[in-house]
C-alpha positions in Angstrom: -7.8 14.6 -6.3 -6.3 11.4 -7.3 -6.8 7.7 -5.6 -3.5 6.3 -3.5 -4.0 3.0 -5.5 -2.1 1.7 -2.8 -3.4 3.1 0.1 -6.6 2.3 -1.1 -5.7 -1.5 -1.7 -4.0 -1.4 2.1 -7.0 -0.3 3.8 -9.2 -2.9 1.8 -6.7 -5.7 2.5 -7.1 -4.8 6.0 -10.3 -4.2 6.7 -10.4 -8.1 5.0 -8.2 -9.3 7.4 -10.3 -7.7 10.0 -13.5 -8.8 9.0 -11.9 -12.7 8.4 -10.5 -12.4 12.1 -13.8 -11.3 13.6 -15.7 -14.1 12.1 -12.9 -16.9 13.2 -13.6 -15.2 16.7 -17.1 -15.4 16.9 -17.7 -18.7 15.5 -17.9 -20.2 18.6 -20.8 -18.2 19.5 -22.8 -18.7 16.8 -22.4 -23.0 17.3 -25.5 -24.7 18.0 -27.0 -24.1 21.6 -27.2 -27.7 23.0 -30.2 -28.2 25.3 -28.8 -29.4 28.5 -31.7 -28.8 31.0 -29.4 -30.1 33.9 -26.3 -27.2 33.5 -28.1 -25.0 31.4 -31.7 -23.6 33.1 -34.3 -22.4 30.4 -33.6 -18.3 31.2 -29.6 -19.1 30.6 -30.5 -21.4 27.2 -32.9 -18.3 25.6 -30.2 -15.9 26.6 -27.6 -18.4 24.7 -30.0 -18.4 22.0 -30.2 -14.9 21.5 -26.6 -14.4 21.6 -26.0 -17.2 18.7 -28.8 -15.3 16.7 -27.0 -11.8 17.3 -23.2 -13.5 16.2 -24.9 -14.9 13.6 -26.7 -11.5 12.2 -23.0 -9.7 12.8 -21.8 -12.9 10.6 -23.6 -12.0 7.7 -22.9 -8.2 7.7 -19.3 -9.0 7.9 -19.5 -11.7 4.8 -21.8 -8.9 3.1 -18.5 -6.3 3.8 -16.3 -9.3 2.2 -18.9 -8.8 -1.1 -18.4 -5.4 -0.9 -14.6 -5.2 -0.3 -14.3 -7.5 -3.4 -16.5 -5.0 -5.6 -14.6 -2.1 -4.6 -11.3 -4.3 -5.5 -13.1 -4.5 -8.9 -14.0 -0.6 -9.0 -10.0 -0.3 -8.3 -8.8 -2.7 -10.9 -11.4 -0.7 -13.5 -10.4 2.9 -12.3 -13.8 4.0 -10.8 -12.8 3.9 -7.5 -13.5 6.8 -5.1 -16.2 7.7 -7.4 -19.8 7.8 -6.7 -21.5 5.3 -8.4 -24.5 7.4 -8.2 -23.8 11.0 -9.6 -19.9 10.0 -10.4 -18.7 12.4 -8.3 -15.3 12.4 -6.1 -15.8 10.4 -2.7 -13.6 11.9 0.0 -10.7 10.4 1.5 -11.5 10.9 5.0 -14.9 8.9 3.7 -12.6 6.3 2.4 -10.7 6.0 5.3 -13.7 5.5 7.4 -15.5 2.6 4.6 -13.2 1.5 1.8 -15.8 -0.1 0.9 -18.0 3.1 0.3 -19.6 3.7 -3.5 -21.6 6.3 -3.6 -20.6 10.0 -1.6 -22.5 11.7 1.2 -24.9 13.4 -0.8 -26.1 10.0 -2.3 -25.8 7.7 0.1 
């Protein structure tokens, strides 16, 4: 089976574009909670809290799927994309359509 170059490049540039919407989105939530004891009462202020922390934690697996979109834009450029990085064999297109980003097939991942 051979890689659609193109396809492949489409559904990296998207899921990029995705990614770089989600985090514009969310960055409001992950701001600073201000402690405001007069509006804010201290069960509403931990809840706020654990919402920043969760945007935050979603933050960094997105910027970790930006690492990874630019390393599979590298395994593209160098022709080992859709290859396992593992046992170098063929990774699916129905896996690639799911993760773009995937390197190594089901058996090895």
């Amino acid at each position: 089976m051979a890689i659609d170059i193109d396809k492949a490049k489409e559904r990296l540039n998207a899921k990029r574009t995705e990614l770089m919407e989600l985090s514009q989105i969310s960055s409001e939530a992950r701001s600073t909670v201000e402690l405001d004891q007069q509006s804010v009462g201290r069960l509403s202020r931990m809840d706020a809290m654990q919402q920043q922390a969760m945007a935050e934690a979603m933050e960094r697996t997105r910027q970790k799927d930006l690492v990874r979109i630019n390393q599979a834009e590298l395994r593209l450029s160098d022709g080992d994309y859709g290859y396992c990085i593992e046992c170098d064999s063929e990774i699916p297109d129905g896996r690639l359509a799911i993760d773009p980003m995937a390197e190594r097939c089901v058996k090895c991942a």
